[in-house]
NUDREN-953637 format. One record per residue (C-alpha): residue number from 1; residue in one letter; x, y, z. Coordinates in nm, 3 decimals. Each point is the difference from the previous one (the first is absolute). Layout:
+-----+------+---------+---------+---------+
|  nr | rest |       x |       y |       z |
+-----+------+---------+---------+---------+
| NUM |    a |       X |       Y |       Z |
...
+-----+------+---------+---------+---------+
END
This chain:
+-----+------+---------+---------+---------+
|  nr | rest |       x |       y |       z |
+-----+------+---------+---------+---------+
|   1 |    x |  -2.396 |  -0.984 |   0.769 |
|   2 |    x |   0.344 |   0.096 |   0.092 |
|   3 |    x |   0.109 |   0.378 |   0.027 |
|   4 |    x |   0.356 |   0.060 |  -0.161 |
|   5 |    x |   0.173 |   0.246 |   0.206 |
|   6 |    x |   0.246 |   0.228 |  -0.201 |
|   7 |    x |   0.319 |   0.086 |   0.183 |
|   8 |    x |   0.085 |   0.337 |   0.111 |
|   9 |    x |   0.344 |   0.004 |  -0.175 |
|  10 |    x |   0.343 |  -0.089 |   0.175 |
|  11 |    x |  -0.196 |   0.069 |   0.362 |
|  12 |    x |   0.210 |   0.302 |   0.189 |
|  13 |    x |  -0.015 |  -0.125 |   0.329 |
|  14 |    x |   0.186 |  -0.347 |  -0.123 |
|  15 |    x |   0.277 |   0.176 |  -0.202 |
|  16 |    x |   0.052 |   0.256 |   0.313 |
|  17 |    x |   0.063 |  -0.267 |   0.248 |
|  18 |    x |   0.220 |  -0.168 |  -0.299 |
|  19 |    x |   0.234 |   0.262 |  -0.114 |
|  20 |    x |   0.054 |   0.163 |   0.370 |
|  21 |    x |   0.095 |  -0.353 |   0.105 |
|  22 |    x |   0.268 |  -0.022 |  -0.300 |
|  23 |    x |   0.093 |   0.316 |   0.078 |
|  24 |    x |   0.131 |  -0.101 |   0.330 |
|  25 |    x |   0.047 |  -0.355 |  -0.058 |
|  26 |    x |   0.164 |  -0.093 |  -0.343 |
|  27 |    x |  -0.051 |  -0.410 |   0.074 |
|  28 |    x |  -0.373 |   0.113 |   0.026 |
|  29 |    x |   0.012 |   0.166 |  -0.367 |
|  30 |    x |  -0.112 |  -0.257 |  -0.194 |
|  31 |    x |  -0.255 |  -0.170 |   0.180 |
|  32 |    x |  -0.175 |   0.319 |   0.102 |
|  33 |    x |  -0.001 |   0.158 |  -0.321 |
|  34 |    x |  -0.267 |  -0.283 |  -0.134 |
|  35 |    x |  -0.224 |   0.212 |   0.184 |
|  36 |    x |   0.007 |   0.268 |  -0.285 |
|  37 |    x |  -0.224 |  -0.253 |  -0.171 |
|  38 |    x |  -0.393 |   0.029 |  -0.035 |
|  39 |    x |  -0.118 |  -0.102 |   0.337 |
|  40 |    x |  -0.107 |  -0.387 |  -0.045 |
|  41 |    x |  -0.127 |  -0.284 |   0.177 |
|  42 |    x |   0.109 |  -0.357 |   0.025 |
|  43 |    x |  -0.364 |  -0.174 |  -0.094 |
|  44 |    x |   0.019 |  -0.130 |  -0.342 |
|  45 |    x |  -0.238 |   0.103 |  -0.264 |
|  46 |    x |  -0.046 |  -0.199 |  -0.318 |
|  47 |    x |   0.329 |  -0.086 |  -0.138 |
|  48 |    x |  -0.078 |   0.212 |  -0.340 |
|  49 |    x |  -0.274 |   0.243 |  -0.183 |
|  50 |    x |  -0.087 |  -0.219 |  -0.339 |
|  51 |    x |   0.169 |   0.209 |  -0.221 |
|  52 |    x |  -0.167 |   0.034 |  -0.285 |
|  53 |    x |  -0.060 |   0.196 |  -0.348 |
|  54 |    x |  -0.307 |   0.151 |  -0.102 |
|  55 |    x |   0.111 |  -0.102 |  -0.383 |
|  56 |    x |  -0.077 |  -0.343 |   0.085 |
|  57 |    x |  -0.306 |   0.063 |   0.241 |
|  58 |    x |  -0.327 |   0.145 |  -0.059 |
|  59 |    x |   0.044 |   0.217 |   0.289 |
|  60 |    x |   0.152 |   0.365 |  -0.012 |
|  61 |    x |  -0.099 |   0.313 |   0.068 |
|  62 |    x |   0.039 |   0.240 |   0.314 |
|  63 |    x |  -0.169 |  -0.285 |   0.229 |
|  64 |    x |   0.260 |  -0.266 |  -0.083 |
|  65 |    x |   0.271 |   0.264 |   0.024 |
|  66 |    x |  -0.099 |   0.025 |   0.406 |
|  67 |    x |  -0.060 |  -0.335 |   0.021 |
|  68 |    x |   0.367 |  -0.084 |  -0.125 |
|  69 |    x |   0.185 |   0.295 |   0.152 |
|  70 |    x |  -0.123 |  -0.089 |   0.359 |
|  71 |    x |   0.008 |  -0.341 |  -0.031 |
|  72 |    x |   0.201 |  -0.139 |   0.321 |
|  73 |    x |   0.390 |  -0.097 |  -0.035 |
|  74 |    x |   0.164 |  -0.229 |   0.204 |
|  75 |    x |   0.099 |   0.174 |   0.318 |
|  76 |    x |   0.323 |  -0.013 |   0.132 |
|  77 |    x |   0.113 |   0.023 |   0.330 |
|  78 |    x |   0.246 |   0.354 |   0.012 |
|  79 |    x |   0.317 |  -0.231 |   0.064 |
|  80 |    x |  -0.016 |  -0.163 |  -0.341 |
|  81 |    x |   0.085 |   0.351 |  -0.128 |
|  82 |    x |   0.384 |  -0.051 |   0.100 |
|  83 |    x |   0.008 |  -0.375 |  -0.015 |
|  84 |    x |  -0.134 |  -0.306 |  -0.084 |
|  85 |    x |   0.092 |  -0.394 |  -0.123 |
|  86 |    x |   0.154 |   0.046 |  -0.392 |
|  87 |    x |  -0.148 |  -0.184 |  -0.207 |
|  88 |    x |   0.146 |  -0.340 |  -0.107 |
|  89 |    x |  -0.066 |   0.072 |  -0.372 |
|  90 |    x |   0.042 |   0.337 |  -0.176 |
|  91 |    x |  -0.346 |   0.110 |  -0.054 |
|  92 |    x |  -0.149 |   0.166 |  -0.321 |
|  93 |    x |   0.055 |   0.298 |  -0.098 |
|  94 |    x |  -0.122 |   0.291 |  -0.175 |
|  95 |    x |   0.158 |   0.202 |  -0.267 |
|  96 |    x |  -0.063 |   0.385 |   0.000 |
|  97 |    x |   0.105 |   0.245 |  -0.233 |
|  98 |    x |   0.287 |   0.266 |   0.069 |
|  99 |    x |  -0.187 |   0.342 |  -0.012 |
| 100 |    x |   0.090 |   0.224 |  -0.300 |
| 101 |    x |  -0.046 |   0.300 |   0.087 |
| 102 |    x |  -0.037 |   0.277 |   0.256 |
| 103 |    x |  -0.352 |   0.070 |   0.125 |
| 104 |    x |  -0.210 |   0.291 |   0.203 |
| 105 |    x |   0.204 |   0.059 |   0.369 |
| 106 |    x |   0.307 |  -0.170 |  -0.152 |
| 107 |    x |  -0.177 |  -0.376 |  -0.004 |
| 108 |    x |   0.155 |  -0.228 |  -0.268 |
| 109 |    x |  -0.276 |  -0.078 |  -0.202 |
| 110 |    x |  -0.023 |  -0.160 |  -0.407 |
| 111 |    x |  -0.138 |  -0.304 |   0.138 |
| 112 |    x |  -0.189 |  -0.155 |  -0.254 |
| 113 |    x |  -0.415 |  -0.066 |   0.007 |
| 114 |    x |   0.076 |  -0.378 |   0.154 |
| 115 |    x |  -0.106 |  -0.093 |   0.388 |
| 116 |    x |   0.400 |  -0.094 |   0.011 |
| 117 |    x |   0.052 |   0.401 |  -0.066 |
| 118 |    x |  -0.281 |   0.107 |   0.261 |
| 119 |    x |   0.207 |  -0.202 |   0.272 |
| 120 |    x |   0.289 |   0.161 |  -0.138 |
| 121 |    x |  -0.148 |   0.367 |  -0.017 |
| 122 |    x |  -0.147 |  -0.071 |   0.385 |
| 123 |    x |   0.348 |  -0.064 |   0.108 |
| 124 |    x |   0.150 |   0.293 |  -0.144 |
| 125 |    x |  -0.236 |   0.199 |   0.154 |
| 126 |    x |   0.085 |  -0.174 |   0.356 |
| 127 |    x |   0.352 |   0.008 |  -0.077 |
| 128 |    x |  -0.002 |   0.353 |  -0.050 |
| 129 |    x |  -0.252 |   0.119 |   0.282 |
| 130 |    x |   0.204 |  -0.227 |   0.287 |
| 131 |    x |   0.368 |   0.143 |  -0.106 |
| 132 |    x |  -0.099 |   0.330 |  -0.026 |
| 133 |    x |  -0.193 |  -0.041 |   0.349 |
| 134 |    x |  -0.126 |   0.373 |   0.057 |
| 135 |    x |  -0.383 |   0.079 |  -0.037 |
| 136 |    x |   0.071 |   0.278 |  -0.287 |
| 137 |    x |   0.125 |  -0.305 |  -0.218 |
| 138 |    x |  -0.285 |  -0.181 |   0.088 |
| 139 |    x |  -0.237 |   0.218 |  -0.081 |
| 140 |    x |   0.150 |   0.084 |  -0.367 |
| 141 |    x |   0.018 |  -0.376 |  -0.036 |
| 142 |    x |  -0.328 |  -0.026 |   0.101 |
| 143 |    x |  -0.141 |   0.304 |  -0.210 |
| 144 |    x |   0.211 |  -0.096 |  -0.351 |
| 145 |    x |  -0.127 |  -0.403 |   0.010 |
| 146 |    x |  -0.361 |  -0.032 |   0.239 |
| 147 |    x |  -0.315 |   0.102 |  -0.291 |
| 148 |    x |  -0.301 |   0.109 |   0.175 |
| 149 |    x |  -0.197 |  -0.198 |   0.217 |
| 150 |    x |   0.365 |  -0.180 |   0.138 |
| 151 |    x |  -0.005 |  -0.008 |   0.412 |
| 152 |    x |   0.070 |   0.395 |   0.104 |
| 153 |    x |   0.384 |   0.076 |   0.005 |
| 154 |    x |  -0.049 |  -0.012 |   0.367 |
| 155 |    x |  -0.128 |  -0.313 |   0.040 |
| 156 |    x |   0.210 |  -0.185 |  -0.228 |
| 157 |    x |   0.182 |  -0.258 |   0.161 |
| 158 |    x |   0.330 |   0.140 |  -0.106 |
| 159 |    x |  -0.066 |   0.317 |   0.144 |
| 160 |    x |  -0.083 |  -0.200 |   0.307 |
| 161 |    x |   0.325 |  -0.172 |   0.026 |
| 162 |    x |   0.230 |   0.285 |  -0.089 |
| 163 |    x |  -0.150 |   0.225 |   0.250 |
| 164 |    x |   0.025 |  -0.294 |   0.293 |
| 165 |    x |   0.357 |   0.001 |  -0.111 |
| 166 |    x |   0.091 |   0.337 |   0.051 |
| 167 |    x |  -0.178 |   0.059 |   0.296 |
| 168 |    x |   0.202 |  -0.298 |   0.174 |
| 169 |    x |   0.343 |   0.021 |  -0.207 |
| 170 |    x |  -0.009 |   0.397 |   0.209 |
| 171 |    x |   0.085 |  -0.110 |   0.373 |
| 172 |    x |   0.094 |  -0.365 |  -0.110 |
| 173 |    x |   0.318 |   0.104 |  -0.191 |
| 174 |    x |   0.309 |   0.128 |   0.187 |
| 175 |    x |   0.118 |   0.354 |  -0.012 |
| 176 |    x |   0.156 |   0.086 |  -0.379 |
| 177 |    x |  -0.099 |  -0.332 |  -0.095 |
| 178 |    x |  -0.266 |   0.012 |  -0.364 |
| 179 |    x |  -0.239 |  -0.216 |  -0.049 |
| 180 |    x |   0.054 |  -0.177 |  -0.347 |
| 181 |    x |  -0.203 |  -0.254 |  -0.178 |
| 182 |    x |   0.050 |  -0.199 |  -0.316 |
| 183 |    x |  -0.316 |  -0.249 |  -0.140 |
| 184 |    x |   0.075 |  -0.254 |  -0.245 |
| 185 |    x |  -0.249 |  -0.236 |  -0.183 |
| 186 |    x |   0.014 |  -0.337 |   0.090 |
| 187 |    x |  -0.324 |  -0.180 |  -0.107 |
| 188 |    x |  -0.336 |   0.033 |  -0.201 |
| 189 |    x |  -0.304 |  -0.161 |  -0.051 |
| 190 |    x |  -0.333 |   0.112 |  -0.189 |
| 191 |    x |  -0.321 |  -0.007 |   0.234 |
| 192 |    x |  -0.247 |   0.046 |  -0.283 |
| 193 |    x |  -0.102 |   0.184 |  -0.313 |
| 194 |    x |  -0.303 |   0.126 |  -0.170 |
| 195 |    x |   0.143 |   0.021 |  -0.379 |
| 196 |    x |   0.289 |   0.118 |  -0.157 |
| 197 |    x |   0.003 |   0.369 |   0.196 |
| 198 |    x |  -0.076 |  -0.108 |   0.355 |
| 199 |    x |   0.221 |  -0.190 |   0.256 |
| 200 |    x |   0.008 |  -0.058 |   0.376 |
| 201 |    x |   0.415 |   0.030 |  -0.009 |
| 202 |    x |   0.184 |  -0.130 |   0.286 |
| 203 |    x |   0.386 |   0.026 |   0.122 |
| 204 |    x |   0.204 |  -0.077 |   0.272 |
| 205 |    x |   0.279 |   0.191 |   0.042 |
| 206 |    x |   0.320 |  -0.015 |   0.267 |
| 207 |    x |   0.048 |   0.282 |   0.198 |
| 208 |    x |   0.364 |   0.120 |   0.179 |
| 209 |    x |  -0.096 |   0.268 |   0.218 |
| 210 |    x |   0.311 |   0.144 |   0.165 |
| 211 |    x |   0.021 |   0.205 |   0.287 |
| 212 |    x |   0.393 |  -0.010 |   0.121 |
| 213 |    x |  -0.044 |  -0.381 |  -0.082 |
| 214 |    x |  -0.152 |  -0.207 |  -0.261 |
| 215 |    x |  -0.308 |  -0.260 |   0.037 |
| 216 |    x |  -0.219 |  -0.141 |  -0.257 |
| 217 |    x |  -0.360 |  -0.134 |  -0.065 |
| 218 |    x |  -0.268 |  -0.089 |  -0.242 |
| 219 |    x |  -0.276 |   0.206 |  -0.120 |
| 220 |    x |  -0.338 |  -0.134 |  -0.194 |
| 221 |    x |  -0.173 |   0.266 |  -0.154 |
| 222 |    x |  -0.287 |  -0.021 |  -0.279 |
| 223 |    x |  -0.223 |   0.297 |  -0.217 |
| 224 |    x |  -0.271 |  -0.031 |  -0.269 |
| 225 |    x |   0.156 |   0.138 |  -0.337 |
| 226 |    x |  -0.135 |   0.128 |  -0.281 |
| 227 |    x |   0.155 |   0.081 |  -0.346 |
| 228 |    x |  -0.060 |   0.386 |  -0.031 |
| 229 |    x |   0.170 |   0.218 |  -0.294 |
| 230 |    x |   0.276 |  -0.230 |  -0.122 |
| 231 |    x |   0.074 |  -0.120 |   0.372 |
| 232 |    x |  -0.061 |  -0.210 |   0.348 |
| 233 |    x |  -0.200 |   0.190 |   0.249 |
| 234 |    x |  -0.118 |  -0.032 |   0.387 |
| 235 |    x |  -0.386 |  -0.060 |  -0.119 |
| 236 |    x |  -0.302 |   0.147 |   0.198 |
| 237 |    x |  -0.153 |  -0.240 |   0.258 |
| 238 |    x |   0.075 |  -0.103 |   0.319 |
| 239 |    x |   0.348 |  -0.147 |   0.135 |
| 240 |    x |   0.051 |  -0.347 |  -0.081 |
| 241 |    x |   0.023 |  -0.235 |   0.287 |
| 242 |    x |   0.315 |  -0.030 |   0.196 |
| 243 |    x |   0.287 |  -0.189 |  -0.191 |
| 244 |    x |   0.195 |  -0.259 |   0.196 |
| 245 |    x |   0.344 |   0.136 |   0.122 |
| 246 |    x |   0.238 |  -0.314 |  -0.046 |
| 247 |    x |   0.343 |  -0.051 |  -0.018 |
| 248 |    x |   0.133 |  -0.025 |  -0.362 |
| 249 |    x |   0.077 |  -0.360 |  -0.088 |
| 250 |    x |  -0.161 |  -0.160 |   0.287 |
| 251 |    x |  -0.283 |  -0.292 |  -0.006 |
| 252 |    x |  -0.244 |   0.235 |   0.091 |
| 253 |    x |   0.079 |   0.268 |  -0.244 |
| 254 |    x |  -0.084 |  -0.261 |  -0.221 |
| 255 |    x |  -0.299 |  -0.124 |   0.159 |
| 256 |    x |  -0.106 |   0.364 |   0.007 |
| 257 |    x |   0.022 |  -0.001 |  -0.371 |
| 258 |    x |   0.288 |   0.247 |  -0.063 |
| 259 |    x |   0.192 |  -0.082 |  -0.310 |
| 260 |    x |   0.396 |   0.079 |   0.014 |
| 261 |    x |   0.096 |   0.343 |  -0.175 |
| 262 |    x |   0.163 |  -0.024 |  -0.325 |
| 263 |    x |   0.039 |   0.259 |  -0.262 |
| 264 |    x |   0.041 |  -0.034 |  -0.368 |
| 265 |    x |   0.345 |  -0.071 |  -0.106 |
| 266 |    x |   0.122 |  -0.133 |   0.394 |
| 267 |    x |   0.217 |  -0.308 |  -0.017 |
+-----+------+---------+---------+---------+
END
């Protein structure tokens, strides 16, 4: 029986050695700042999880909710985060709705009781943790959207990756020089679901981290959500397993099962 190993966030020592070497070296910037990523290994695991839905399965409960959140992924080695072949078709895609509304800790929220609007609420959640980038937003985040029983603000994998962030962007970035980061969704894909109010949500977002210059990468991340009080919430249980980090648009995105990011009403 195999052992799935979670990942202890963005992995400080990596992102150290990454953003003091673009600090100094600007050509370096964009091939050491993959290293922000989940640590991961080049061994493949099976290509996909089956993703499936409890509505048309006899299984559900809090048994099949473990057994889909920590399914494996396909793992990716941390290059394919800033690169990767495009694919020679445009791949599917899937459509989430525009939030609504403002939510608690300033999240967009008003996504609607659909596993489309969990992988849209997850995002804005992401979104908003990773451009705010201090632990005080984190933990409001956290606190306003994680219902009991969610992994402990301070081992949430967020938490994880914001705090390996600051504690390298510090002596990495030049004198006078902020560190500044923007996250945008890119792709989706739904891992699993136990009815209508349950969903293992996933997203993959591009990151521009800038410290005196700009480099980008690609950043997988998936929670269990649960439809609490008119909403999308970070359900209790343990963190789902490690989401492939893959270039948008690339054949392995693809093969990784991320669906291109559209929103209602884009061309």
């Amino acid at each position: 029986m195999t052992t799935i190993q979670q990942a202890p966030g963005w992995g400080r020592r990596r992102l150290l050695v990454a953003l003091t070497g673009a600090a100094l070296l600007a050509a370096a910037l964009l091939a050491g700042l993959a290293y922000v990523l989940v640590d991961a290994v080049t061994d493949q695991a099976p290509a996909n999880p089956v993703l499936v839905s409890s509505t048309a399965s006899p299984a559900s409960g809090l048994g099949w909710r473990d057994q889909v959140a920590a399914a494996p992924m396909l793992r990716v080695d941390p290059a394919a985060a800033r690169e990767g072949t495009p694919a020679a078709t445009p791949g599917r895609a899937i459509v989430v709705p525009p939030a609504t509304r403002e939510g608690p800790a300033g999240v967009p929220t008003g996504y609607p009781r659909t596993s489309a609007g969990a992988v849209g609420q997850l995002a804005a959640i992401d979104t908003t943790v990773l451009t705010g980038m201090s632990l005080e937003r984190t933990w409001q985040v956290h606190r306003g959207w994680a219902l009991p029983g969610a992994s402990h603000v301070g081992q949430w994998v967020m938490t994880e990756n914001v705090r390996a962030f600051l504690a390298a962007a510090g002596p990495a970035a030049p004198a006078g020089a902020p560190a500044a980061v923007v996250a945008i969704p890119a792709g989706g894909q739904v891992k699993g679901t136990d009815g209508p109010n349950w969903v293992v949500a996933c997203v993959l977002l591009r990151v521009d981290a800038t410290i005196a210059r700009t480099a980008s990468i690609a950043y997988g991340h998936c929670e269990r959500m649960q439809w609490h009080e008119g909403r999308w919430q970070i359900a209790p249980g343990t963190q789902p397993a490690t989401a492939p980090s893959t270039w948008p648009g690339t054949e392995l995105a693809a093969s990784a099962g991320w669906l291109a990011w559209a929103e209602t009403g884009q061309p």
